[in-house]
N, C-alpha and C positions, 0 to 999 in steps of 0.2 A: 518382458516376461514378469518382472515382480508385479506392473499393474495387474498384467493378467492373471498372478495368482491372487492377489486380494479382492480381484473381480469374485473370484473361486468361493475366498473364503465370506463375502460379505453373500452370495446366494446361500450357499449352507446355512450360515448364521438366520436368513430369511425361513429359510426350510420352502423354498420357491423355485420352480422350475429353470433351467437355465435356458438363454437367449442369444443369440446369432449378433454381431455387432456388424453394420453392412458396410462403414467404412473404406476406402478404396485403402488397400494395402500398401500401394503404390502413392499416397499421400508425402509432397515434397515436406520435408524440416520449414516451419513458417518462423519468417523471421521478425523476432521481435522490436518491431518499431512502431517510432509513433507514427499516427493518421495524416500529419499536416508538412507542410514542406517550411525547414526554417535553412531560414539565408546564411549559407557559409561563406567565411570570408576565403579570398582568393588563396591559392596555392602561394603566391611568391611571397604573399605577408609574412614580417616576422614582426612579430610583438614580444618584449622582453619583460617581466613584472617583476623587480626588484625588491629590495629589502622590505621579503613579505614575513609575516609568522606564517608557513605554511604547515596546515591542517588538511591533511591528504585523502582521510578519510578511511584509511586503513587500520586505526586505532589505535597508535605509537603516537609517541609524543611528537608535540609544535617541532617543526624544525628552525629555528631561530636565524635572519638573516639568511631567506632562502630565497630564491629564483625560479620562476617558470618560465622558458620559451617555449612560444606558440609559434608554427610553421600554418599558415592557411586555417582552417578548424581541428588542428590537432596538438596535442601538448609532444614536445617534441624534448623537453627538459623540464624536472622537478626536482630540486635537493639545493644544498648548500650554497651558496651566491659564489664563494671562492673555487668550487669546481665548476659553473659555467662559464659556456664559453660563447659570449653573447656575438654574435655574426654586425658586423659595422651599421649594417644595414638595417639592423632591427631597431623601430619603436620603441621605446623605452618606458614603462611606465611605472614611477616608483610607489609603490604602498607604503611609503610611509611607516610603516611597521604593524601594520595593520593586518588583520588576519585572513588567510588566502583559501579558500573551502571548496569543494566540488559542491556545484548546484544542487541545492535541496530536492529530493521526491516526495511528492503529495500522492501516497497510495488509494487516496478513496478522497476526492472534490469532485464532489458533484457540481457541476459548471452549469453557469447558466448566462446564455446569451442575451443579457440584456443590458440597459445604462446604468442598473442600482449596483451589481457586482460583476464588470466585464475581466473577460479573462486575462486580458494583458496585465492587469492590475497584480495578479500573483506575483508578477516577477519582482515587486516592490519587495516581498519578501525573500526572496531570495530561493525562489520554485523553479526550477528551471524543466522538471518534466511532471509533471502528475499522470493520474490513472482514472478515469472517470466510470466505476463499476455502473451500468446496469443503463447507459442513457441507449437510445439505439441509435444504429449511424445517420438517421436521417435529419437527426438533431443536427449532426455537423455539415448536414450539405453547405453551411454558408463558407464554410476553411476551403471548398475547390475553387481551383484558379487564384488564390487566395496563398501570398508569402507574408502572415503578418508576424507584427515580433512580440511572440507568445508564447506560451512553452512550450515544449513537447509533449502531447497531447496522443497519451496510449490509451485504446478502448477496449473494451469487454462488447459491445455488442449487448442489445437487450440482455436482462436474464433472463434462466429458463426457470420454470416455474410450472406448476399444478394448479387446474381449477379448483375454487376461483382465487385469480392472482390478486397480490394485493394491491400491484399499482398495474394494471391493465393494458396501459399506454405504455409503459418498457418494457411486458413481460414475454417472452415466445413461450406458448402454452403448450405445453409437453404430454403425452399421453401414453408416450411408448416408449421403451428403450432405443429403440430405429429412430424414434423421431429424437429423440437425445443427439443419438450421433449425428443425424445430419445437420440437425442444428448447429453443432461445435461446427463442422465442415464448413457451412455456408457465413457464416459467421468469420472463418477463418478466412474464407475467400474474401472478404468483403474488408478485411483488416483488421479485426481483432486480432492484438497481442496477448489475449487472455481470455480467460470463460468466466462468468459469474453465476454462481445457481443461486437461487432465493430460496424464500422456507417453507414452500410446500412440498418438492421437487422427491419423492421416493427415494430411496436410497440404491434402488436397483437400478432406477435411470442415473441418479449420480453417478454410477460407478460406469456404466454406458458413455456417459459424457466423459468423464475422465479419460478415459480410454481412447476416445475418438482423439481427445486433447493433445492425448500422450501421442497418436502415432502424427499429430502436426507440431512438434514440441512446444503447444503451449499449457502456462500453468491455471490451473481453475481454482479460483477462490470461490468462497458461500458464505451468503449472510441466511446462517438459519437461526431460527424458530420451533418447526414443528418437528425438524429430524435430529436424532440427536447426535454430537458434534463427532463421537468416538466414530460411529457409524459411518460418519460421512469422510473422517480421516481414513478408513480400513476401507471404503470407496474408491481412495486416490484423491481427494482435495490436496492441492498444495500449501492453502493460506486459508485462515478465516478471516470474515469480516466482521468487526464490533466484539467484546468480551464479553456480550450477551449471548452472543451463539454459544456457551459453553455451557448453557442454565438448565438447559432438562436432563446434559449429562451428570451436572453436578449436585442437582435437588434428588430432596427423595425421591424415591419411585410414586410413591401415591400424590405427590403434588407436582411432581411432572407429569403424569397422566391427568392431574383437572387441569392445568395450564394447555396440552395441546387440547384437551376434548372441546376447552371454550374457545382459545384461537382457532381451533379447526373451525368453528362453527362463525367465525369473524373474526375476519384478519386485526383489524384495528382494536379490536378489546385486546391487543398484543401491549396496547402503551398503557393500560390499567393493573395487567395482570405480570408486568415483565417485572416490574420493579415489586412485585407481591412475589413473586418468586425468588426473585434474587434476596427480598430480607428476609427470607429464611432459609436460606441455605446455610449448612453449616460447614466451613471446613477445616474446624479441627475435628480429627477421630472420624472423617467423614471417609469410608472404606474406597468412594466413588475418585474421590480426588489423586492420589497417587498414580494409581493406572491412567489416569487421563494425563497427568504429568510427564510418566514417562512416555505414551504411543505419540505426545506434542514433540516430544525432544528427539525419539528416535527416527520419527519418521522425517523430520526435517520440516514442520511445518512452520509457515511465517504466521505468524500473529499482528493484526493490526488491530489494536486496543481501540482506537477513538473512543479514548475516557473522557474525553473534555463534553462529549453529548450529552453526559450523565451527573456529570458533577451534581450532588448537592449538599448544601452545608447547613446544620443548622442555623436558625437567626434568619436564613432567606426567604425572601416575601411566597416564591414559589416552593419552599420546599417542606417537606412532609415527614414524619418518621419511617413511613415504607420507603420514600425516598432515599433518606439520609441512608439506612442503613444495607437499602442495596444496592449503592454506591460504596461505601464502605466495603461489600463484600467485593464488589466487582475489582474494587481498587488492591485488594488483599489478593483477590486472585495474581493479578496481572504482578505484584509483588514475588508471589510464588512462582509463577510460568519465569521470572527472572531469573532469578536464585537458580531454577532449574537447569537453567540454559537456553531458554526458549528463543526462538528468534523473531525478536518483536521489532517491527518497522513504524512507521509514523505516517498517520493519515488525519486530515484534520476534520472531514464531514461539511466541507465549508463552512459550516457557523459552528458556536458551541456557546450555551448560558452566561460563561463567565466570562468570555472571552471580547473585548472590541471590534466593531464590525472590521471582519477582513484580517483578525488575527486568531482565527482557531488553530491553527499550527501552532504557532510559537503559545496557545497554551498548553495545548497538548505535549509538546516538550515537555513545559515545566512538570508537569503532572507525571511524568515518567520519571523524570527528572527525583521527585517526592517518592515514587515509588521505586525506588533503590535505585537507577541506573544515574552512572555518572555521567557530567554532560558530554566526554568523551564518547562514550557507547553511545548515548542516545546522535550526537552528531554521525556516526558510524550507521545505526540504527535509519536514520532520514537519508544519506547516502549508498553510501557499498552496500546492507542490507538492502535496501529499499531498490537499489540497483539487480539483486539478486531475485527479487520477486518478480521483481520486472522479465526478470530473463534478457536482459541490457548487460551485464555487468561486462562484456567485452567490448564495448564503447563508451560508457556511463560509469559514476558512481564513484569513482578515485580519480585523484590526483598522481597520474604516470605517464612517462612515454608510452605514444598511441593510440590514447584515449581521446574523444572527444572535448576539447576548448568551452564547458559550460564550469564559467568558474562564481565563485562570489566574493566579493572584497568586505570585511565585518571590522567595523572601530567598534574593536572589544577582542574580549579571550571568553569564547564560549564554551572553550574546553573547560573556561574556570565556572564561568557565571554562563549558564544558559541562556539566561534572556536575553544576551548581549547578541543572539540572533536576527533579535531585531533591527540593529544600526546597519543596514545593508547601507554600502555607500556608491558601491559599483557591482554592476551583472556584467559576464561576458557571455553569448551562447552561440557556439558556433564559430568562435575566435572573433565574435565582432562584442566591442562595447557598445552597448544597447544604453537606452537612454529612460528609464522607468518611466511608469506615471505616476504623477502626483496628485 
């Protein structure tokens, strides 16, 4: 009911005819999992993990000399070493004191099937499920018949998108609101855990596609451009993608209108004119800002920043004064949407400028990390959040009885020092210890 009043309120706001949504009524709840089949270890296992710092993921402090027992691929005990009650039978494996973490999520890796950046390699960093916005399923045909040990691997299914799209080859080109919904439908059928709209996409069909989403409970993120972001949240979006979707609601009116009239007119003058618009946006005394602050916080939307695409600093070889300083602003935003209460999760974009090949996540941390969130929230943030966007968080994402056995073993206190993300020393996924690559 509340999508369908927002449906209500974003035709009004059009001043546009209303539309029939053709969806089957009788659409089952789709369940949010990943596309690929990972190896669980058997039922009778018991794995005990001992004197861990266990970091659970729920945002409280280390619990000091703590225990996990694993039953098969499920956490069956988490808390204090002195209250478990380790079965004779179980494996035993001591951490050392080393810190014990629910598997990282990658909201937005773009994967790519080949020997420069293969996927099993994430798990080096301690990724145990990512989200792969906008690739289409055929990309994956090589995962059928296929138990490899890799992460958990949730799709979006092409995005949907407006002629002409900008990347062609991912995009399902949308013309209708009918063709909205059945897209979400067919898409869902086919295993999408999620919907991605891109930045041509109307806002009347957004709100079409939401809708179809909503009656298969999944959630639709947008990486826009041309629609502006308030629009697209009073749509029904659940998540954005990138801190630049928020740039033509936060610039002035007269130069958010030359920014969409020249991107309307070519998609790719988007990486000339994005950073022209973000250094000049203002937001102090900026009337536009506040409301878009609060319709983020009340309506519950996730935010995935991927600041680390953006980075730039003076002194660097590539970087510019429209650079530097719409980065700055992007960075000041994403400071604000904190402060606010916004629910920002962590996605790395696969690469990022500053970052060492294969570790845009862990720069992206830090960069949150600088932009107020401690490294607790931000581990909460790549976790439990990040479990919540997913629409997982009833298998995923903390450390408790019932959950799924994707654990990470860290020499370091990330809760102190973030970057101590990196010392991954052991993966579990699925209650089996997995062996990285090197």
């Amino acid at each position: 009911m509340e999508r369908i009043l927002r449906y209500a309120a974003v035709m009004a706001l059009l001043t546009t005819c209303t539309f029939a949504v053709f969806a089957d009524d009788n659409i089952s709840q789709a369940e949010h999992r990943e596309i690929n089949q990972i190896a669980t270890a058997p039922e009778s296992r018991l794995i005990a993990i001992t004197n861990a710092r266990l970091i659970d993921g729920n945002g409280g402090p280390p619990i000091e000399h703590a225990c996990v027992i694993v039953r098969g691929d499920k956490i069956v005990f988490a808390g204090p070493q002195t209250e478990a009650h380790i079965p004779k039978e179980a494996v035993t494996f001591d951490a050392d004191g080393k810190s014990l973490l629910p598997g990282l999520f990658d909201s937005h890796f773009h994967s790519s099937n080949s020997a420069e950046r293969p996927i099993e390699y994430e798990l080096n960093n301690g990724i145990t499920s990512f989200r792969d916005p906008g690739h289409p399923f055929k990309f994956y045909r090589w995962l059928e018949g296929n138990q490899l040990t890799i992460p958990r691997i949730f799709l979006t299914g092409g995005h949907l998108d407006a002629a002409p799209p900008a990347w062609p080859k991912q995009a399902v080109v949308i013309e209708t609101s009918r063709q909205a919904a059945e897209a979400v439908d067919a898409h869902v059928t086919r295993g999408a855990s999620a919907i991605k709209i891109y930045m041509r996409l109307p806002v009347e069909h957004i709100a079409a596609a939401c809708d179809a989403a909503d009656r298969h409970g999944v959630p639709v993120t947008a990486h826009l451009e041309l629609i502006r972001a308030d629009a697209a949240i009073e749509a029904g979006v659940d998540g954005i993608e990138h801190i630049t979707s928020f740039g033509t609601t936060l610039a002035d009116p007269k130069q958010a209108r030359m920014f969409e009239e020249v991107v309307g007119k070519d998609s790719k003058a988007r990486h000339e004119w994005r950073p022209r618009l973000w250094s000049n946006i203002e937001l102090d005394n900026n009337p536009r800002l506040q409301p878009l602050l609060d319709q983020i916080v009340q309506r519950g939307v996730f935010i995935s920043p991927t600041l680390a695409i953006f980075e730039a600093h003076a002194g660097e070889k590539e970087a510019t004064p429209v650079t530097i300083s719409a980065y700055a602003n992007m960075f000041r935003f994403v400071q604000l949407c904190h402060q606010q209460g916004a629910k920002i999760v962590v996605g790395s974009h696969t690469y990022a400028p500053f970052a060492d090949k294969g570790k845009a996540y862990l720069r992206e941390v830090e960069l949150l990390v600088e932009a107020g969130m401690t490294p607790q929230e931000v581990i909460t943030a790549a976790t439990k959040t990040n479990s919540q966007f997913f629409g997982a968080q009833d298998r995923l994402g903390t450390i408790e009885p019932g959950k799924l056995a994707d654990l990470i073993v860290i020499d370091g206190s990330p809760d102190k020092t973030i970057s101590d993300l990196d010392n991954v020393t052991q993966v579990m996924l699925g209650g089996n210890w997995i062996d990285p690559q090197k």
